[in-house]
C-alpha positions in Angstrom: 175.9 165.7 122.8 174.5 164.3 119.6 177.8 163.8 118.0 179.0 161.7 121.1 175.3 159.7 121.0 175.8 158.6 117.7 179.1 157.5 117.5 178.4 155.1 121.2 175.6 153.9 119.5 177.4 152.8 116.4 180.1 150.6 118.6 177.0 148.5 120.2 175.2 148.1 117.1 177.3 145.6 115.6 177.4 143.9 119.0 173.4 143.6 118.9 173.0 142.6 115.5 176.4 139.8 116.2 173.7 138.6 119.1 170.5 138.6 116.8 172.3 136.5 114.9 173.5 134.2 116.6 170.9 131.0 116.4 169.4 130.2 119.7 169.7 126.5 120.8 165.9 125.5 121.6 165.9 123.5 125.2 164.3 119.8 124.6 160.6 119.7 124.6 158.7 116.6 125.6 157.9 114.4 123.5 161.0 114.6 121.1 164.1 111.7 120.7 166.3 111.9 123.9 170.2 113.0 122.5 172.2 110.6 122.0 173.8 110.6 125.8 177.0 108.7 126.5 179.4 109.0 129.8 181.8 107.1 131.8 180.6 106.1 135.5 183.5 107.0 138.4 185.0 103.5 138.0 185.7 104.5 134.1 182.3 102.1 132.8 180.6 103.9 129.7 177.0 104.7 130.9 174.7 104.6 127.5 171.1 106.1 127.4 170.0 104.4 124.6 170.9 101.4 125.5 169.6 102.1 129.2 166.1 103.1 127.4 165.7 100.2 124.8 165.2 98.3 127.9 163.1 100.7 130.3 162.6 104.3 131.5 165.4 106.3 132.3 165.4 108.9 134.7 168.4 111.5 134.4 169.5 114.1 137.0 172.1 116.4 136.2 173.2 118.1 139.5 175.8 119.0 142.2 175.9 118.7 145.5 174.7 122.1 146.8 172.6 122.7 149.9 169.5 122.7 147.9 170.3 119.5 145.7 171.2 117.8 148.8 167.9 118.5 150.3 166.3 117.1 147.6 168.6 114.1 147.1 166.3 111.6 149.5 163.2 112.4 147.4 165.4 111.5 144.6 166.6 108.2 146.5 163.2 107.0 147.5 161.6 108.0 143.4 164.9 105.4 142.7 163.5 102.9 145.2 160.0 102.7 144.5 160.8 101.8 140.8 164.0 100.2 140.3 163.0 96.7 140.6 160.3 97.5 137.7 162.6 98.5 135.4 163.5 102.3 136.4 167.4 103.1 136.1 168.1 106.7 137.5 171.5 108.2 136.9 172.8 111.8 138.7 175.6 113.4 136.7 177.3 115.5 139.4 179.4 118.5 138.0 181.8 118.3 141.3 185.2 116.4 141.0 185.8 112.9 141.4 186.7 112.5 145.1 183.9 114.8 146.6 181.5 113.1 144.4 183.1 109.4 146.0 182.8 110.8 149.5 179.2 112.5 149.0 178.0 109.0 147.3 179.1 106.6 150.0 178.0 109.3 153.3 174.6 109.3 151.1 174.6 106.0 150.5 173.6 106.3 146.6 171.9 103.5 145.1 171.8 104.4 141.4 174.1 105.1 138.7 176.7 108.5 138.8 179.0 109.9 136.9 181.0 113.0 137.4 181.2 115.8 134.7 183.3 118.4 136.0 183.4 120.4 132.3 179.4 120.6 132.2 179.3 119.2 129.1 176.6 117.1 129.8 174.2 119.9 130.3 175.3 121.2 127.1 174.4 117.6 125.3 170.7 118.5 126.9 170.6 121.9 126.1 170.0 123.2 129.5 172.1 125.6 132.3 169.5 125.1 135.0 171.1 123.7 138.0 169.3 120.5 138.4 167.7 119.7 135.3 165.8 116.2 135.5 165.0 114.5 132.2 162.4 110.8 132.3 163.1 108.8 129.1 160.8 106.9 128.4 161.6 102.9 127.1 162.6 103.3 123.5 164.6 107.0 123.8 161.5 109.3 124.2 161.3 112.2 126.9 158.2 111.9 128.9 159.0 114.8 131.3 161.7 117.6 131.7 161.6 119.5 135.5 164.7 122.0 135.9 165.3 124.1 139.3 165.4 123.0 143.0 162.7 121.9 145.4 164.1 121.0 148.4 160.1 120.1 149.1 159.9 117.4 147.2 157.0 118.2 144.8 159.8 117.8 141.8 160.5 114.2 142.5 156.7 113.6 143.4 155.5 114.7 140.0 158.3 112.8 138.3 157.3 109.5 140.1 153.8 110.2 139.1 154.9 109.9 135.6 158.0 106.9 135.6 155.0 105.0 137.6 152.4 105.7 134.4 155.8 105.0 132.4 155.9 101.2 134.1 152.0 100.9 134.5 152.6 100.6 138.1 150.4 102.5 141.0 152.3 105.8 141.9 154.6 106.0 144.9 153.9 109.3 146.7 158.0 109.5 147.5 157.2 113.4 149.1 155.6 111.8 152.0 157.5 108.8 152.3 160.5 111.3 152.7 158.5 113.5 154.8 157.6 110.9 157.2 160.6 109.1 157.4 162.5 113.0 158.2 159.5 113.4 161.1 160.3 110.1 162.8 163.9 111.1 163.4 163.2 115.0 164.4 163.8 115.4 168.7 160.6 115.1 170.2 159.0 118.8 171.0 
């Protein structure tokens, strides 16, 4: 049995110390210089972050259009509403193709900037695989707040108005119960 050990052991070890090796890429942290983030819109526009953020906060979703990003999408919508006319700009990168995206955004009624990356790469530009991953940038190219994961509740997109409204020195809009409210007044009576 020994002789059979030792042998297995030695085809894995080169395997582990290949992975040990292999330098881990460290997610963003707040705080530090947004990347350098460039990508064409559906209609074949170039999108640029650091222009977007030399002249206000920048909120940017990268997501799809699963059940659980859908759910969250109108927290997202309102978060875009409450701030837009103070100088917010939000913009979803969905990782479906171009036509479902076109379909999802009009039925949705989107009112914010999009752009389709079907390769992923953009998650790979901000060093995350979490499925969404939400990034404010702050006016000048500073992140102010990183959320990653789903919450079809709506706290997410509450805390991350919280912060774009300190961002704009503006009075936070609670966009959880504005969603929640408007969701109750179009629920069948009981």
């Amino acid at each position: 049995m020994k002789t059979l050990l030792v042998p297995a052991l030695a085809l894995f070890a080169p395997v582990v110390l290949l992975a040990d090796n292999k330098p881990a890429i460290e997610p963003f942290k707040v705080g530090e210089a947004a990347p350098n983030f460039r990508i064409k819109d559906t209609s074949g526009k170039e999108i640029n972050l650091a222009e977007l953020s030399a002249k206000g906060p920048v909120l940017v979703r990268l997501t799809c259009g699963c059940l659980g990003c859908d759910k969250e999408l109108p927290y997202f919508q309102a978060l875009n509403e409450a701030y837009k006319k103070q100088g917010l700009v939000s913009l979803a990168v969905f990782k479906e193709a171009d036509a479902k995206v076109e379909t999802y955004a009009k039925e949705k009624k989107i009112d914010m900037l999009y752009a389709v990356d079907t390769k992923g790469l953009s998650w790979d530009v901000w060093k995350t695989k979490a499925m969404p991953s939400n990034f404010l940038i702050g006016k000048g190219g500073q992140i102010s707040a990183i959320s990653t994961g789903c919450d079809p509740s709506g706290l997410i997109a509450k805390n991350l108005s919280e912060k774009a409204a300190g961002l704009l020195g503006e009075q936070a809009v609670d966009v959880k119960a504005k969603v929640d409210v408007a969701r109750q007044s179009v629920l069948p009576p009981k």
